[in-house]
C-alpha atoms as one frame of an Amber mdcrd trajectory, in Angstrom:
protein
  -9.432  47.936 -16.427 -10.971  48.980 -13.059 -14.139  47.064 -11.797 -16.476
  47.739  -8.622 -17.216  44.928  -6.066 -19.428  45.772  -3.623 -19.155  45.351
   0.101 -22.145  42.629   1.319 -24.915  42.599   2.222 -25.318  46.978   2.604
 -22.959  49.324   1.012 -23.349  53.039   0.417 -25.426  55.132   0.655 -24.502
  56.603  -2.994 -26.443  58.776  -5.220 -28.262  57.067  -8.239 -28.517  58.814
 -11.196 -32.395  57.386 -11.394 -33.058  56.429  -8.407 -31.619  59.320  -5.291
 -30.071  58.999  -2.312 -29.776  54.918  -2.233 -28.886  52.358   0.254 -27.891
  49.131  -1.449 -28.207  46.132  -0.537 -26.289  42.969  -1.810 -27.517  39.724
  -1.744 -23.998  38.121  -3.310 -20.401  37.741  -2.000 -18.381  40.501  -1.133
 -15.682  39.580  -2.785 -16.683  38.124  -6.032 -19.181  38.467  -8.684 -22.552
  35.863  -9.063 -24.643  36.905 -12.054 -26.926  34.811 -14.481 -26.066  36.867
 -16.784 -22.206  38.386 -18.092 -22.731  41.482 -19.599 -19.808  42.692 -21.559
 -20.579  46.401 -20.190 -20.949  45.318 -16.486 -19.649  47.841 -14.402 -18.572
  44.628 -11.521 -16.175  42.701 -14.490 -16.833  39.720 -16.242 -17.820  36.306
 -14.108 -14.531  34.484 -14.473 -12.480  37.438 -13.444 -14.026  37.510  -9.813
 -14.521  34.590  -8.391 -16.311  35.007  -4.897 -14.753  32.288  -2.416 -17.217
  33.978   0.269 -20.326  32.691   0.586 -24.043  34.730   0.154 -25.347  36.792
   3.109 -28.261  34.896   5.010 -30.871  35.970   5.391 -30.047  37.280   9.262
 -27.432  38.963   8.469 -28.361  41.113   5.232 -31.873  42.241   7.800 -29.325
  42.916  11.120 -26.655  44.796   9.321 -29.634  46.468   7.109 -30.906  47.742
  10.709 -27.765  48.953  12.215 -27.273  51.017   9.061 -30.508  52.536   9.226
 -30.614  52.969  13.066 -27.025  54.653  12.442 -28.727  56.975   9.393 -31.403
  58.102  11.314 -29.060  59.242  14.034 -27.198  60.698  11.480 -30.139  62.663
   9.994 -29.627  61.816   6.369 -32.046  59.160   5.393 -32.213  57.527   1.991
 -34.652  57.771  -0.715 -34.576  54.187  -1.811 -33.261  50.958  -0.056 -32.002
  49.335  -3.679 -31.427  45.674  -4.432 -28.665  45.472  -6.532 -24.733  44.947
  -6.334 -22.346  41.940  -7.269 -24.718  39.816  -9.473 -28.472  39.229  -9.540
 -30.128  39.124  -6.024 -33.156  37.626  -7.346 -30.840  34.336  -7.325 -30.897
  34.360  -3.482 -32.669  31.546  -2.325 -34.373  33.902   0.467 -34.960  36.319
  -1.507 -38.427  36.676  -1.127 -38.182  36.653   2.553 -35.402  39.347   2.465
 -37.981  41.364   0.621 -40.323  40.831   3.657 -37.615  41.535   6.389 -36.744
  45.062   4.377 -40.670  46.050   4.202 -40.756  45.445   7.518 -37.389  47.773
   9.134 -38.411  50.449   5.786 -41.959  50.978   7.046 -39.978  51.113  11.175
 -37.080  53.681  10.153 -37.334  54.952   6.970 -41.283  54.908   5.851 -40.719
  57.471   3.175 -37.815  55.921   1.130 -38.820  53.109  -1.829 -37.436  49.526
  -1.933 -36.444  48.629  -5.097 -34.992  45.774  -6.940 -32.389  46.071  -9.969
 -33.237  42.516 -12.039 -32.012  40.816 -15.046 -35.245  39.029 -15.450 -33.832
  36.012 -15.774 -35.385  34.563 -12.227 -39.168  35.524 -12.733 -40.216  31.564
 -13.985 -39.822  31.328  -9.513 -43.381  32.090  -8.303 -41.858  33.036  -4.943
 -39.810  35.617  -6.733 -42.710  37.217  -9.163 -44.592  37.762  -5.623 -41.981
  39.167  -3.622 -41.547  41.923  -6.799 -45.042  42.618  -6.716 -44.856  43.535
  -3.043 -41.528  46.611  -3.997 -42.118  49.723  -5.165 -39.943  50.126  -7.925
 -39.882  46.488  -9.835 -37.030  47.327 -12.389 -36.549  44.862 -14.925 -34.146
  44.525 -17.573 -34.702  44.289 -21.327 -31.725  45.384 -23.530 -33.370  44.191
 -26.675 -35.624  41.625 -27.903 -32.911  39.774 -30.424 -32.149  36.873 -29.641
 -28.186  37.550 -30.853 -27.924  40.299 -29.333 -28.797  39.040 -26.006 -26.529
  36.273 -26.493 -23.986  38.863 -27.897 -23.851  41.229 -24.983 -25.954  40.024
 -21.870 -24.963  36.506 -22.322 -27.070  34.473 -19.977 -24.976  31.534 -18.365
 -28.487  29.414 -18.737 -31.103  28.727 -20.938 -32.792  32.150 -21.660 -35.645
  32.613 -23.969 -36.929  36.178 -24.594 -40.326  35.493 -25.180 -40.692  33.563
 -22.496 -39.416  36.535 -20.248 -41.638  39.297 -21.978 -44.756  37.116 -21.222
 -43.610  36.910 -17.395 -43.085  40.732 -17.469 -46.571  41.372 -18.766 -48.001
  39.121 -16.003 -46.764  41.680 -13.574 -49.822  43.846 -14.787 -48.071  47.263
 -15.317 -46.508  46.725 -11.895 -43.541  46.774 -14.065 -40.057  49.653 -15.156
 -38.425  48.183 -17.701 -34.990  49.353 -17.830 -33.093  49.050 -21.019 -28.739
  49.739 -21.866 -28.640  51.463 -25.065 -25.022  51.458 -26.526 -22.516  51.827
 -29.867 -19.348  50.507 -30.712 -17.852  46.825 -31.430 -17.127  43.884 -29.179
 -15.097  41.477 -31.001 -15.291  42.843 -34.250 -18.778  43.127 -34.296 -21.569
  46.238 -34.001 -23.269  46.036 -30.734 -25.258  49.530 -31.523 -28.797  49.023
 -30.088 -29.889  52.056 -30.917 -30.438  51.289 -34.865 -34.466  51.746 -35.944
 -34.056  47.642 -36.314 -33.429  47.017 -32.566 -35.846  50.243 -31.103 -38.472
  49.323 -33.356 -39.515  45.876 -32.057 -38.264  46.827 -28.844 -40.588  50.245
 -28.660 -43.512  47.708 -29.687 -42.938  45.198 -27.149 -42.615  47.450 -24.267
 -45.968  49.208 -25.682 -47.388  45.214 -24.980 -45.835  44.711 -21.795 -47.241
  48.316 -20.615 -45.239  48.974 -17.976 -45.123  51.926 -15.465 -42.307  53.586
 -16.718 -39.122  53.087 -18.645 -35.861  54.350 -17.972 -32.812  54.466 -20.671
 -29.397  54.232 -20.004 -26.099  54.151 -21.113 -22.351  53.845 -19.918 -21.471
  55.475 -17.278 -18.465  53.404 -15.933 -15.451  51.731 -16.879 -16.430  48.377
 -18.814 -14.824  45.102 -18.962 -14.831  44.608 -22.670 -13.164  47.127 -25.109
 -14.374  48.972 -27.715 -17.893  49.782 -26.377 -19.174  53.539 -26.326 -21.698
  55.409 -24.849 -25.094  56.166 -27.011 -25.073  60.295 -27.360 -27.605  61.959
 -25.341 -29.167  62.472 -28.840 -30.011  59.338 -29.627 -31.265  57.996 -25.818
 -33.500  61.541 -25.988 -34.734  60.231 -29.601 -35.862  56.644 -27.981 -37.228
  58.583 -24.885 -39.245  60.665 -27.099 -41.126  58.252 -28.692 -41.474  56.009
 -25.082 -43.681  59.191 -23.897 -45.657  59.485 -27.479 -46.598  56.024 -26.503
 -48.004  57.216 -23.584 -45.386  55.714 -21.313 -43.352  57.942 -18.955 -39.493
  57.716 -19.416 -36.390  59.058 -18.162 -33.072  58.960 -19.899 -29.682  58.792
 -17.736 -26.370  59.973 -20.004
């Protein structure tokens, strides 16, 4: 089983199948994995399996290196399309995040004016007023919302803390459409049970919640890498094409990534 760790606090530039040309940054360890949730698909392993013994990036040094890498890029020519928060765990769970989200506004708009900031979030940090304001000030807010079952959540996502998913689809509405919910559609078993999301009794009540929460855009997904659990397979291009289809006869744009 092979598992990516990301360098900390910038690595890349890679190329996003959504997103472009993207910068990432990484608000966790560099040589562990720090995630409120443990999602059996994670591309970055299950928690107990990587340990960080580093500590986070502070705040300093995620906006220092963040400018040497862009001071080097625009030397270089090749600037990116998106400076993306993501990496080894959730980087809302900084405890400067929202001032990270300042500093990287702040050497974008100097170096790179063009290129997005986004943030890739599990959701699970948006009860933090601090944190629901520093995602309305990003471009692309992506949020995550796999399902709305309960067992399923716990199934697959499995949140190392409380986690209610009502609670979280009433904080994504309050974002006001300043919102892209991003959603994992998958097949197969994990431990002898069906984690296929893409049955008409998981898209159902998830198509009718995301028509509530009215977001910007949606964009479906499915495995692309390596995952730490067996038995888990991608959802056919037919099927993520079938759920985009009726996303857009909502009246919601939405992109599906194979």
């Amino acid at each position: 089983m092979s598992t990516i760790i990301y360098p900390s606090p910038i690595f890349g530039p890679v190329h996003s199948r959504r997103l472009g040309i993207s910068l990432g940054i990484n608000l966790m360890p560099a040589d562990g994995k720090l995630c409120s949730f443990d999602c059996i698909y994670c591309e970055c392993g299950f928690n107990a399996d990587h340990r960080p013994t580093q500590p986070i990036p502070t705040r300093e040094e995620v906006a220092d290196k963040l400018e040497q890498v862009l001071q080097h890029m625009t030397t270089e020519g090749q600037l990116p399309d998106v400076l993306t928060f993501a990496g080894n765990g959730e980087p809302t769970g900084h405890p400067h995040f929202a001032e990270i989200i300042g500093d990287t506004i702040r050497l974008r708009n100097q170096y790179c004016p063009k290129a997005k900031v986004c943030v890739l979030s599990n959701s699970t940090m948006l009860h933090r007023q601090q944190v629901h304001d520093a995602l309305m000030m990003v471009d692309d807010n992506i949020l995550k919302l796999d399902t709305v079952s309960p067992q399923y959540i716990q199934k697959v996502d499995r949140p190392n803390a409380q986690y209610d998913v009502k609670d979280i689809i009433e904080r994504m509405k309050a974002f006001n459409g300043h919102i892209i919910i991003q959603t994992m559609f998958m097949c197969g078993q994990y431990q002898g049970e069906s984690v296929d999301n893409t049955t008409e009794a998981y898209v159902a009540p998830w198509l009718e919640t995301v028509k509530q929460i009215k977001p910007q855009q949606v964009m479906v997904y499915t495995i692309d890498r390596e995952t730490p659990a067996q038995g888990l397979k991608k959802a056919s291009r037919e099927q993520l094409d079938a759920i985009r289809d009726r996303v857009i006869a909502a009246g919601i744009p939405c992109s599906a990534s194979y």
